[in-house]
Structures are given as C-alpha cells and as structure tokens.
PyMOL CGO cylinders between C-alpha atoms (Angstrom):
from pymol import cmd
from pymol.cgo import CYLINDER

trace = [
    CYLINDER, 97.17, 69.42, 110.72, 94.84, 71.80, 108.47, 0.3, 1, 1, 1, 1, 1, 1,
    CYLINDER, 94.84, 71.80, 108.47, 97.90, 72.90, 106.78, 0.3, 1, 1, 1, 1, 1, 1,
    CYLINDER, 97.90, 72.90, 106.78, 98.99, 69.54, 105.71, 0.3, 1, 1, 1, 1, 1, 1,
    CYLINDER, 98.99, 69.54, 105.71, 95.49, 68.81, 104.56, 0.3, 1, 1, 1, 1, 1, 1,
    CYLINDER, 95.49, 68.81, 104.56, 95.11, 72.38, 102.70, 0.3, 1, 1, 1, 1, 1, 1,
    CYLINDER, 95.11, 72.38, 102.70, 98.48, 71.51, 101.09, 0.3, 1, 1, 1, 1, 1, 1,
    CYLINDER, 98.48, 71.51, 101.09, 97.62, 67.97, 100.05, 0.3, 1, 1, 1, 1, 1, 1,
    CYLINDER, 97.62, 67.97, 100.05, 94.26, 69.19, 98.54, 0.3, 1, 1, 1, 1, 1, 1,
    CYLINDER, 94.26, 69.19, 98.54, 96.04, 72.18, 97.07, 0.3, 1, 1, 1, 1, 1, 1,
    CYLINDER, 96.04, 72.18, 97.07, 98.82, 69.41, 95.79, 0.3, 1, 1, 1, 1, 1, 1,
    CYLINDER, 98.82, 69.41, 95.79, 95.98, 66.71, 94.39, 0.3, 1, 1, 1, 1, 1, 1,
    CYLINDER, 95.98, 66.71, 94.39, 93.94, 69.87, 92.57, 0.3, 1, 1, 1, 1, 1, 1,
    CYLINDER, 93.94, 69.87, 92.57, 97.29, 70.82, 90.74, 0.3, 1, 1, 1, 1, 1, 1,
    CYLINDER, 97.29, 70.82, 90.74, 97.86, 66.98, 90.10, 0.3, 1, 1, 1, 1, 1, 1,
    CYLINDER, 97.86, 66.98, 90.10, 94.43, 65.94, 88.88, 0.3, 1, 1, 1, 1, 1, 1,
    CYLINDER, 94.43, 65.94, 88.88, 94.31, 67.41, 85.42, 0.3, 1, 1, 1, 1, 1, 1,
    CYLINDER, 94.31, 67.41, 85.42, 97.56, 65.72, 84.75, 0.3, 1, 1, 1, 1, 1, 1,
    CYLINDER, 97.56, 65.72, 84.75, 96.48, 62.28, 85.91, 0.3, 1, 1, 1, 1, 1, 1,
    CYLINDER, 96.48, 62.28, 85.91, 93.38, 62.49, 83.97, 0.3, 1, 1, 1, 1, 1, 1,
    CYLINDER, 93.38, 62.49, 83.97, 95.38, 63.42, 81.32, 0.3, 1, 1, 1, 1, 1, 1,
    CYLINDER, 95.38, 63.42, 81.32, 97.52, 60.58, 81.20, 0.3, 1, 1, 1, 1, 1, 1,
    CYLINDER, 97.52, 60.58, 81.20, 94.86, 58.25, 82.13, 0.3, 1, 1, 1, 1, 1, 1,
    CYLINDER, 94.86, 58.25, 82.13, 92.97, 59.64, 78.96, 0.3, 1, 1, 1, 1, 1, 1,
    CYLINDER, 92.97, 59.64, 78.96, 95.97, 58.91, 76.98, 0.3, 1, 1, 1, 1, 1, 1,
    CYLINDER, 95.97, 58.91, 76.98, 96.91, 55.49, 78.46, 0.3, 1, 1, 1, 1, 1, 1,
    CYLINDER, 96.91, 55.49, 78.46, 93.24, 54.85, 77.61, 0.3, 1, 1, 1, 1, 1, 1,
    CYLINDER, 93.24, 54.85, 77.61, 92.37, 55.48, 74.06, 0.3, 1, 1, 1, 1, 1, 1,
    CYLINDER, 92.37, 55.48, 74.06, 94.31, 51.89, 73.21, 0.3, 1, 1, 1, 1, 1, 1,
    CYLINDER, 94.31, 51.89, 73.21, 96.24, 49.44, 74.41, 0.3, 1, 1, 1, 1, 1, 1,
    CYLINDER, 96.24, 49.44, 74.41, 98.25, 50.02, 70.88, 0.3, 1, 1, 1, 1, 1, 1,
    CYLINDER, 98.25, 50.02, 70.88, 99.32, 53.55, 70.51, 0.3, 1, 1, 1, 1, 1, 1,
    CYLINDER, 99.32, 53.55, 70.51, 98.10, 54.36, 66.60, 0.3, 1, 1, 1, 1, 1, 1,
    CYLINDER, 98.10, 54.36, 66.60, 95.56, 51.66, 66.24, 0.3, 1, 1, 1, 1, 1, 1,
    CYLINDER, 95.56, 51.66, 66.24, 92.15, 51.91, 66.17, 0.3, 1, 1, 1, 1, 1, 1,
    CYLINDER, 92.15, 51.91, 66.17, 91.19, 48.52, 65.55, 0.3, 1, 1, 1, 1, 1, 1,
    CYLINDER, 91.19, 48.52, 65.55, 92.22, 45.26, 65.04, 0.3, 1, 1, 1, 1, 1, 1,
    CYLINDER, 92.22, 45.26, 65.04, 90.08, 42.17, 63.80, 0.3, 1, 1, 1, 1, 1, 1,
    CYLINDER, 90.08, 42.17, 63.80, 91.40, 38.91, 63.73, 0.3, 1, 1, 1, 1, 1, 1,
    CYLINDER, 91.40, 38.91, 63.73, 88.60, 36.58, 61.82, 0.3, 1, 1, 1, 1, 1, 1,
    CYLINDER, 88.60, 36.58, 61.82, 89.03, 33.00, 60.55, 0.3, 1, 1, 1, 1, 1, 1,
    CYLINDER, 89.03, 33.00, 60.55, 87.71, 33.10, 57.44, 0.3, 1, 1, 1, 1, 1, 1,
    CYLINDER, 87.71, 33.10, 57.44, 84.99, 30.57, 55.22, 0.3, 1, 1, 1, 1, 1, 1,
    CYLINDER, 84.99, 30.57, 55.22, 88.08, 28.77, 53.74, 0.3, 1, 1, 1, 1, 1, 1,
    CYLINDER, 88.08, 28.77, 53.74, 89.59, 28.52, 57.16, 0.3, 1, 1, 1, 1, 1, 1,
    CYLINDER, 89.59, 28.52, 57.16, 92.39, 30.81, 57.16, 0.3, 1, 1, 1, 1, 1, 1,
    CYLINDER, 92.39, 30.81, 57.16, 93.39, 32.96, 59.43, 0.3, 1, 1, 1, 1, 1, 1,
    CYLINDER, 93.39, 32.96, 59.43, 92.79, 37.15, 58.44, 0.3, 1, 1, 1, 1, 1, 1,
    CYLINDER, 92.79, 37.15, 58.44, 93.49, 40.08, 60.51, 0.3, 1, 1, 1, 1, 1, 1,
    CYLINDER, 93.49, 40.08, 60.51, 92.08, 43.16, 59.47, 0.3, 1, 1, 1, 1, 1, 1,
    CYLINDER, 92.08, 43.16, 59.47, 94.26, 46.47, 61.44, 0.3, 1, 1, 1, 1, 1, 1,
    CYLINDER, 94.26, 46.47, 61.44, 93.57, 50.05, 60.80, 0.3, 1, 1, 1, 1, 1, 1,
    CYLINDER, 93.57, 50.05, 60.80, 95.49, 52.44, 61.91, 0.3, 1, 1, 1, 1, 1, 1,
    CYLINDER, 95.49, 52.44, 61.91, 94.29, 56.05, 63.59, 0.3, 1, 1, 1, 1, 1, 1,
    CYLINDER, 94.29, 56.05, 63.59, 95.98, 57.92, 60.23, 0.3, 1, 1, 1, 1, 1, 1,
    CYLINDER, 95.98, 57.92, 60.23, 94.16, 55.58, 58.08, 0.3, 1, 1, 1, 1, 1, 1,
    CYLINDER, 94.16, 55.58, 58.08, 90.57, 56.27, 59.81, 0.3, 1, 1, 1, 1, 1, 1,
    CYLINDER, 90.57, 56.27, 59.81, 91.25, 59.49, 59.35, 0.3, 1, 1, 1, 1, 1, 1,
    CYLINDER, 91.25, 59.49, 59.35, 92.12, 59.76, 55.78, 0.3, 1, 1, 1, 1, 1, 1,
    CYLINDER, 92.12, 59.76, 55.78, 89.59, 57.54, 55.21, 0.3, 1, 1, 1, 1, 1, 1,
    CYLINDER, 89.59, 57.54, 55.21, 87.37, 59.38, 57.22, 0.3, 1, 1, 1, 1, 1, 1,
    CYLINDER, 87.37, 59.38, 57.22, 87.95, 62.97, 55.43, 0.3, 1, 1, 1, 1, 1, 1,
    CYLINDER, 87.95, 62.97, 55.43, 87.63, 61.49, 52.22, 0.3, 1, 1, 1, 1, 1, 1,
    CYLINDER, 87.63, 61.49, 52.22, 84.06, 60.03, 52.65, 0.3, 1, 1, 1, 1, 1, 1,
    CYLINDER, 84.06, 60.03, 52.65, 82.76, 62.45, 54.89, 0.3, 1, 1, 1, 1, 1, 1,
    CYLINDER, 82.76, 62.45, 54.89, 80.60, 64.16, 52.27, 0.3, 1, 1, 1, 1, 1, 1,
    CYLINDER, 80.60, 64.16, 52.27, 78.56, 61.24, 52.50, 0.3, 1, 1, 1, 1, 1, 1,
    CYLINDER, 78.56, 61.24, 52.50, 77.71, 61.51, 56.16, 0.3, 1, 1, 1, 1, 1, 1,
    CYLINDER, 77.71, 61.51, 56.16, 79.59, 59.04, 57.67, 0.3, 1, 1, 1, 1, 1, 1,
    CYLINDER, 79.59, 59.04, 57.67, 80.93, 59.71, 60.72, 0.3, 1, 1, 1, 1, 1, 1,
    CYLINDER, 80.93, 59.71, 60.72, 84.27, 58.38, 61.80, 0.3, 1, 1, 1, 1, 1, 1,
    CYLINDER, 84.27, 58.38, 61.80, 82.99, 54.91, 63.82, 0.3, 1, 1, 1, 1, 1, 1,
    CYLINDER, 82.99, 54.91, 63.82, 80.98, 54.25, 60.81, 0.3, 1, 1, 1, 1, 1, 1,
    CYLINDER, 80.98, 54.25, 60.81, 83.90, 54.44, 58.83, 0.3, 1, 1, 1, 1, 1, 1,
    CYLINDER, 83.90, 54.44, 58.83, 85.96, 52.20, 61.07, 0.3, 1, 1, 1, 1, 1, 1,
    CYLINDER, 85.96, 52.20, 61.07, 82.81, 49.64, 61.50, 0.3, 1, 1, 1, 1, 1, 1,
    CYLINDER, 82.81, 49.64, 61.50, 83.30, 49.41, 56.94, 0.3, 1, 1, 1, 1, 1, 1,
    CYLINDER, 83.30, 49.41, 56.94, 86.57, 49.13, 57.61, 0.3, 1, 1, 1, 1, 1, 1,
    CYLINDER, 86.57, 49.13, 57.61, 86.93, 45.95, 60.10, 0.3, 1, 1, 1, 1, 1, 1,
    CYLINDER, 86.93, 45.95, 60.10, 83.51, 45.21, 59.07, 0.3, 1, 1, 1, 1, 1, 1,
    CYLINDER, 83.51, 45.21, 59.07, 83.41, 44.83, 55.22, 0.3, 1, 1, 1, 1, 1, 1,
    CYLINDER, 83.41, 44.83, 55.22, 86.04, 42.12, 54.89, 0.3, 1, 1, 1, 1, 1, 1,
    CYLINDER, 86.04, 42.12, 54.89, 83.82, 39.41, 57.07, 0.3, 1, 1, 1, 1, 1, 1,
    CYLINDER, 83.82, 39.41, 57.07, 80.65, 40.70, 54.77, 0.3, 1, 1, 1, 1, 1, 1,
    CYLINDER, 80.65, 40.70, 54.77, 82.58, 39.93, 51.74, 0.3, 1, 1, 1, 1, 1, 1,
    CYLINDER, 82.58, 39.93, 51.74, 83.79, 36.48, 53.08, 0.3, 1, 1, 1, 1, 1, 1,
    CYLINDER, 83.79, 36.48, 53.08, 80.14, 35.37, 54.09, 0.3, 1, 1, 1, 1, 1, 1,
    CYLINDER, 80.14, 35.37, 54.09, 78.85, 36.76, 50.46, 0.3, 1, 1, 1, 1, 1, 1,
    CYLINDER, 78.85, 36.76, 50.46, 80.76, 34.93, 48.40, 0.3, 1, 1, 1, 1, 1, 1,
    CYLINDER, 80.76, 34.93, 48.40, 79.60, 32.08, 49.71, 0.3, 1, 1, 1, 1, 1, 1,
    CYLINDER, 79.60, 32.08, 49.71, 76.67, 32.70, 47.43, 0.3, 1, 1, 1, 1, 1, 1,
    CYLINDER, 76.67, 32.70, 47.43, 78.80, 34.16, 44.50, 0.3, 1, 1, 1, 1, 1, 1,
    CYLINDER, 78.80, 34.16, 44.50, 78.68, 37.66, 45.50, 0.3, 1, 1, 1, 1, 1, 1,
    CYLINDER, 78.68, 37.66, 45.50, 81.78, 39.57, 44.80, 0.3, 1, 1, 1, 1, 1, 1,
    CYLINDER, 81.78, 39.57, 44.80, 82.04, 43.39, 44.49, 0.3, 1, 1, 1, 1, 1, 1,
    CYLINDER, 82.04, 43.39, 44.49, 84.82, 44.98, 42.34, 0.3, 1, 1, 1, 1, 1, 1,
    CYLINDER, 84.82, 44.98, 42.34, 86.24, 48.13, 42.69, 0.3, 1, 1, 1, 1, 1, 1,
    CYLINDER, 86.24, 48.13, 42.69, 84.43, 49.25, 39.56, 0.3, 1, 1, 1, 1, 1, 1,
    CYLINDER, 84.43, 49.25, 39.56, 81.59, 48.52, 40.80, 0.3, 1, 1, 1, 1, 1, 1,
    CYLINDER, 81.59, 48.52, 40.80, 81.58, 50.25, 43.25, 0.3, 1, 1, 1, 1, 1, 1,
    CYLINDER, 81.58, 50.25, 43.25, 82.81, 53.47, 41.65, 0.3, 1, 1, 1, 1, 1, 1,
    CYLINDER, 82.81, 53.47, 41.65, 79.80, 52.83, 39.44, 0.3, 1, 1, 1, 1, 1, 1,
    CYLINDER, 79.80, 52.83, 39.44, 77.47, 53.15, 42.28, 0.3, 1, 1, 1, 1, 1, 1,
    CYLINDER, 77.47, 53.15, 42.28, 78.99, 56.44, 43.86, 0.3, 1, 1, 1, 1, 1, 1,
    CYLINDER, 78.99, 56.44, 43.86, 78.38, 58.09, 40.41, 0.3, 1, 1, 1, 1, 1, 1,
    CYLINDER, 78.38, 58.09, 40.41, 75.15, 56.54, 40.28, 0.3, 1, 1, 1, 1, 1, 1,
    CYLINDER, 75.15, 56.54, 40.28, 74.60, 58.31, 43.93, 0.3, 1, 1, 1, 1, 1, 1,
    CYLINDER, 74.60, 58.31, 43.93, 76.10, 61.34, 42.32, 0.3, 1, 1, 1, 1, 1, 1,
    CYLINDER, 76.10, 61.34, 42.32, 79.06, 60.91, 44.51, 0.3, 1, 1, 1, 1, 1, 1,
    CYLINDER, 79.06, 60.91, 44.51, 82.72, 61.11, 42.29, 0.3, 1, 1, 1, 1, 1, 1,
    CYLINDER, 82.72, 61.11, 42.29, 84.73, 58.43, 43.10, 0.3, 1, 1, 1, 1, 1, 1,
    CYLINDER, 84.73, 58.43, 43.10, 87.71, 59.51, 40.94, 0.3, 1, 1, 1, 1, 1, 1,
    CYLINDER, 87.71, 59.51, 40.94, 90.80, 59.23, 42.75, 0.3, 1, 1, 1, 1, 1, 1,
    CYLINDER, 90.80, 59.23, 42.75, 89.27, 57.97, 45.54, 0.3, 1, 1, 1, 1, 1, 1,
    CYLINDER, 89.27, 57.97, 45.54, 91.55, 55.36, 47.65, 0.3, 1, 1, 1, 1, 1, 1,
    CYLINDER, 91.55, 55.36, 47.65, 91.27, 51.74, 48.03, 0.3, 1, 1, 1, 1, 1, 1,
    CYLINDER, 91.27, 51.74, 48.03, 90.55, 51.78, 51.82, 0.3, 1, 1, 1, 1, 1, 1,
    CYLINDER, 90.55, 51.78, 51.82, 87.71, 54.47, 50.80, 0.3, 1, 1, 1, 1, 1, 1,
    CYLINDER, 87.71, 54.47, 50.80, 85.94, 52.45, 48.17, 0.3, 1, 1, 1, 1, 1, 1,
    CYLINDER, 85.94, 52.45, 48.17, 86.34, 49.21, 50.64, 0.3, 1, 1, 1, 1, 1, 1,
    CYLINDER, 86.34, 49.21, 50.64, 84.34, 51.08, 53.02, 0.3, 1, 1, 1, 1, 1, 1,
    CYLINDER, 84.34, 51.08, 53.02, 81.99, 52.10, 50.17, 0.3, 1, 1, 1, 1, 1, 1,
    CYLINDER, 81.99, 52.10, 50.17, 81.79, 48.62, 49.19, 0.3, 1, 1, 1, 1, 1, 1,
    CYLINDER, 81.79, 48.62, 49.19, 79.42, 47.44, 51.89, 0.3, 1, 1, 1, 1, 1, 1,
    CYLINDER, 79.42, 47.44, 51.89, 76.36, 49.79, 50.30, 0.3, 1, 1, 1, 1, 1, 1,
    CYLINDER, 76.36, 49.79, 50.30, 77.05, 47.52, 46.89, 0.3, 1, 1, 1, 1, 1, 1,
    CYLINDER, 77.05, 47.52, 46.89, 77.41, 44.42, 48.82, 0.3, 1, 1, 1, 1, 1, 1,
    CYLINDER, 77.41, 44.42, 48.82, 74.17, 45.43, 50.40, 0.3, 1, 1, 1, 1, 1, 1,
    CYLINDER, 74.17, 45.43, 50.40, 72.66, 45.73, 46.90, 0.3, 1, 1, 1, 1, 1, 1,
    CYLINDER, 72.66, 45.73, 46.90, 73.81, 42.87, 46.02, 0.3, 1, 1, 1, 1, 1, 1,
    CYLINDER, 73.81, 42.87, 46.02, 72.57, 40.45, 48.76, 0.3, 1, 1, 1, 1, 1, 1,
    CYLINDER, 72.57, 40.45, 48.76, 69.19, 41.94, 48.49, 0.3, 1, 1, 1, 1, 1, 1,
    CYLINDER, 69.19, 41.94, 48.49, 68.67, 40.23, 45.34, 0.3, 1, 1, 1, 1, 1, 1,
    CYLINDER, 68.67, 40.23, 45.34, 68.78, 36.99, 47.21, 0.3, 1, 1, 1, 1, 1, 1,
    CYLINDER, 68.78, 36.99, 47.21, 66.19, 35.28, 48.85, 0.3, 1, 1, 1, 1, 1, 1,
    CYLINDER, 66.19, 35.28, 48.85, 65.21, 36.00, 52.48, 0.3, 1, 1, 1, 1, 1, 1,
    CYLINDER, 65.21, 36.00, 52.48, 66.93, 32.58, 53.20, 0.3, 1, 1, 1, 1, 1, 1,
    CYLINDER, 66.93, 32.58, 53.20, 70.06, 33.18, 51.54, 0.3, 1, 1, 1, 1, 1, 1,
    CYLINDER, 70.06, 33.18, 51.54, 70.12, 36.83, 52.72, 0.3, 1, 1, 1, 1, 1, 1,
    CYLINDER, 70.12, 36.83, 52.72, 69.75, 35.49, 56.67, 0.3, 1, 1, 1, 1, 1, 1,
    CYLINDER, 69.75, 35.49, 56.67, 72.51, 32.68, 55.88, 0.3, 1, 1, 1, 1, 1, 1,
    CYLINDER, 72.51, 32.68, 55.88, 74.76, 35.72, 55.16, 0.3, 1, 1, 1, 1, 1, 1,
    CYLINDER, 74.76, 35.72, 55.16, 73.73, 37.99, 57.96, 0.3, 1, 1, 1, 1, 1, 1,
    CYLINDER, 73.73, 37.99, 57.96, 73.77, 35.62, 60.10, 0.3, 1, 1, 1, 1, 1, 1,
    CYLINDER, 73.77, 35.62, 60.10, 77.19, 33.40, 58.88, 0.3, 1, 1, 1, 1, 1, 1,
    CYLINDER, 77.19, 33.40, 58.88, 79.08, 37.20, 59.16, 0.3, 1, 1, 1, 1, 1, 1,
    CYLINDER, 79.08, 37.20, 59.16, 77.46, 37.88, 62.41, 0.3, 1, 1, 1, 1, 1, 1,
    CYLINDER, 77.46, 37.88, 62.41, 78.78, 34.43, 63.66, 0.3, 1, 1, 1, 1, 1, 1,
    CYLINDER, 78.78, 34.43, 63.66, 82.25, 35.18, 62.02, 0.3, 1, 1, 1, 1, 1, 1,
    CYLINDER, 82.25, 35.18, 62.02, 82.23, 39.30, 63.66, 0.3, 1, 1, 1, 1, 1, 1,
    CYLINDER, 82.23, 39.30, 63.66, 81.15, 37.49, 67.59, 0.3, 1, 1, 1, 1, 1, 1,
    CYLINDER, 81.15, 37.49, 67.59, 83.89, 34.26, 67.03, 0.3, 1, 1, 1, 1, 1, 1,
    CYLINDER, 83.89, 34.26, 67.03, 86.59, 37.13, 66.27, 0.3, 1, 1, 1, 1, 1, 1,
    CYLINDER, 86.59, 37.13, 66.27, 89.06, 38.64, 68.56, 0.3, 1, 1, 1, 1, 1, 1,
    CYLINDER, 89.06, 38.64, 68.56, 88.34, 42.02, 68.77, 0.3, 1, 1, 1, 1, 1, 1,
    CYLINDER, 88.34, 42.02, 68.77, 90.58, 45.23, 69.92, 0.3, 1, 1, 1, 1, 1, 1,
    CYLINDER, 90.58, 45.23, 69.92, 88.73, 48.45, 69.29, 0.3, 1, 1, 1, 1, 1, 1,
    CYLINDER, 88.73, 48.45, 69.29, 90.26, 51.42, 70.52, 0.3, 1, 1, 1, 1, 1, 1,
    CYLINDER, 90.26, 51.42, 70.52, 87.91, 53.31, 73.48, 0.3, 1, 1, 1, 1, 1, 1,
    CYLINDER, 87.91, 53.31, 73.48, 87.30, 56.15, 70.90, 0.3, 1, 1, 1, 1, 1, 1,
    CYLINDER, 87.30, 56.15, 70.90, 85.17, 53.98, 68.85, 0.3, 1, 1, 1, 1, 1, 1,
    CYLINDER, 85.17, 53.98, 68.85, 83.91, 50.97, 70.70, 0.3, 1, 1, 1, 1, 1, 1,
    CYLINDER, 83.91, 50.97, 70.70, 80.66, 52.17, 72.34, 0.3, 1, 1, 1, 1, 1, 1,
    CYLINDER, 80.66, 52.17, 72.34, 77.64, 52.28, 70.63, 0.3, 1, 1, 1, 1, 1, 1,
    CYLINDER, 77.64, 52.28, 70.63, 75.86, 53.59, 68.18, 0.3, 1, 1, 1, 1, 1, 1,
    CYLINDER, 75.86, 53.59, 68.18, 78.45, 52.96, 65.49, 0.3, 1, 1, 1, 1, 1, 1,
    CYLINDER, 78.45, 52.96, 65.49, 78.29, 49.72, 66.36, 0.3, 1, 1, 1, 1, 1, 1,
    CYLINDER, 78.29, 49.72, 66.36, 76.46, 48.77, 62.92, 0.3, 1, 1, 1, 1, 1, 1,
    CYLINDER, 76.46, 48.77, 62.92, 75.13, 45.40, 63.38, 0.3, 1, 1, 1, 1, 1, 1,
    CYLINDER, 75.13, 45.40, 63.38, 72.85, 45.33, 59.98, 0.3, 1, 1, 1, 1, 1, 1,
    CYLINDER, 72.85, 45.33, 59.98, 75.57, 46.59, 57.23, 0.3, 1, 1, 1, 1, 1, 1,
    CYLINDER, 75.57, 46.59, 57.23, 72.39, 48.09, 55.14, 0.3, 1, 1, 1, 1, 1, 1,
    CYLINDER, 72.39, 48.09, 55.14, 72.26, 50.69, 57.70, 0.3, 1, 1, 1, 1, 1, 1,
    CYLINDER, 72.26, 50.69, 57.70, 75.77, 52.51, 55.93, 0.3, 1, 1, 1, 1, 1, 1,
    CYLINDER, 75.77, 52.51, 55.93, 73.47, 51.95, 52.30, 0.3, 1, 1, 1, 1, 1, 1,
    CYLINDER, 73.47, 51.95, 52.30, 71.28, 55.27, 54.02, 0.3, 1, 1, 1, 1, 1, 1,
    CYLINDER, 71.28, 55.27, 54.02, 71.83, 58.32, 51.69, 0.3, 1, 1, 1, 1, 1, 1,
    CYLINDER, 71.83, 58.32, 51.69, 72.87, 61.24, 53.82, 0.3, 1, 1, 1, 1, 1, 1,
    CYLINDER, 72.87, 61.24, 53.82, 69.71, 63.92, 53.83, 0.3, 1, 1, 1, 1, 1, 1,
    CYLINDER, 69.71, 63.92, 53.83, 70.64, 66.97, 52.33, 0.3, 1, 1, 1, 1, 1, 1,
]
cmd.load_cgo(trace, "trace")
C-alpha cells in the first residue's frame, strides 16, 4: 500500500509540470495567435471587429516601446482607439496620420517609418488633444458614448492581457510622457 502511494506521488510530481504546462498553454486564449478581438457596433450602426494578432502586439509593441508603453497598453490603443475615434467624430474630430506624426516630432519622438498599427495606437494621445478642446459636456458625451460602445461590445482578450492595470478606462492616461 505505501508503495503504490510513493509511486503515485512520485508519478503525479513527474506529471505536474507538464499539466501545468499545458494548462498554461490551453490558457493564454481560446484562439491560438490572438490577443484580442473587439466586435463593436459602431455610431452609423455597422457592425466592426477590431482583431490583433500576438505578432502584431508585438511589433507594435517593440516599435513604441521607447515611449514607455508597455505591451497591454499597446493592445488597450489597439482595440481601444477605433471606438474613441467612432465616438469623436461625432463632434467632427478626426485624426490623420499626419497628424499624428506631427505630434511625435513635436514630443521629440521620430515617427518616420513608423507603421500604421503604431501611429493608430499613437493616435489616441492626438485624439486626446483634440477632445480637450471641447467643452466638459461634449468631452463627457464622448467618454461616456465610447465607454457605452467598449461595455455593449463582445470582448475576447487573451489571459496575458486582460487583468488590470492596463485596463485604460480614461484614454488620456496613454497622453502621459514617459519620465526620463
């Protein structure tokens, strides 16, 4: 009997790390490669899914990490930006691409070659700007028409990512200059 039992302890010990392993693996998403998915309806009424993919938020990720922004910031821009932009141009806010280059060199950041995904994330500091031009009203009908938009979507955010405090409920909190 104390055989048996040394043997199936001995058996589970030499098992566990493997389970765990797996389990970790099973675990980090329900779709192998993606770290999120956003499906929003947007102020027009149509349908938009917003999907990045693990080797995106990591290129992404690399390329704006001088800035200080750490990979679940980068994939809160990501899924994030698109429902800001909807809400703003409610109010006539749109943000080019030049734009925003403009403000990284303003920042002292160079934004040459610098991809599209990359500047979309960059884009929220701009539309940031931007809606702090309005009035308090307008600025809480946007806050609060994207916040509506982020809680009414259906949501799959890989484990990695999904716990808190990337979370970024308040998009000016990605407009914070990295301290030096």
């Amino acid at each position: 009997m104390t055989l048996r039992t040394a043997r199936t302890t001995r058996l589970a010990r030499l098992a566990l790390p493997a389970l765990l392993a797996a389990g970790m693996l099973v675990g980090c998403t329900a779709e192998p490669g993606i770290a999120a998915r956003v499906q929003f309806t947007d102020s027009s009424g149509k349908a938009q899914t917003v999907e990045v993919s693990e080797r995106d938020l990591q290129a992404v990720s690399e390329e704006i990490a001088a800035r200080g922004i750490d990979p679940g910031q980068t994939l809160s821009g990501m899924v994030r930006t698109p429902i800001l932009e909807d809400a703003a141009g409610a109010y006539g806010i749109e943000v080019t691409d030049d734009e925003v280059r403009q403000f990284l060199v303003s920042q002292g950041v160079s934004a040459e070659g610098m991809s599209s995904q990359a500047l979309a994330v960059m884009r929220i500091n701009v539309l940031g700007q931007e809606i702090s031009q309005l009035s308090q009203e307008e600025q809480a009908a946007i806050t609060d028409k994207a916040q509506a938009t982020w809680d009414a979507s259906k949501k799959t955010i890989s484990p990695r990512y999904d716990t808190q405090p990337w979370m970024i409920s308040n998009p000016a909190q990605m407009q914070q200059a990295p301290q030096q």
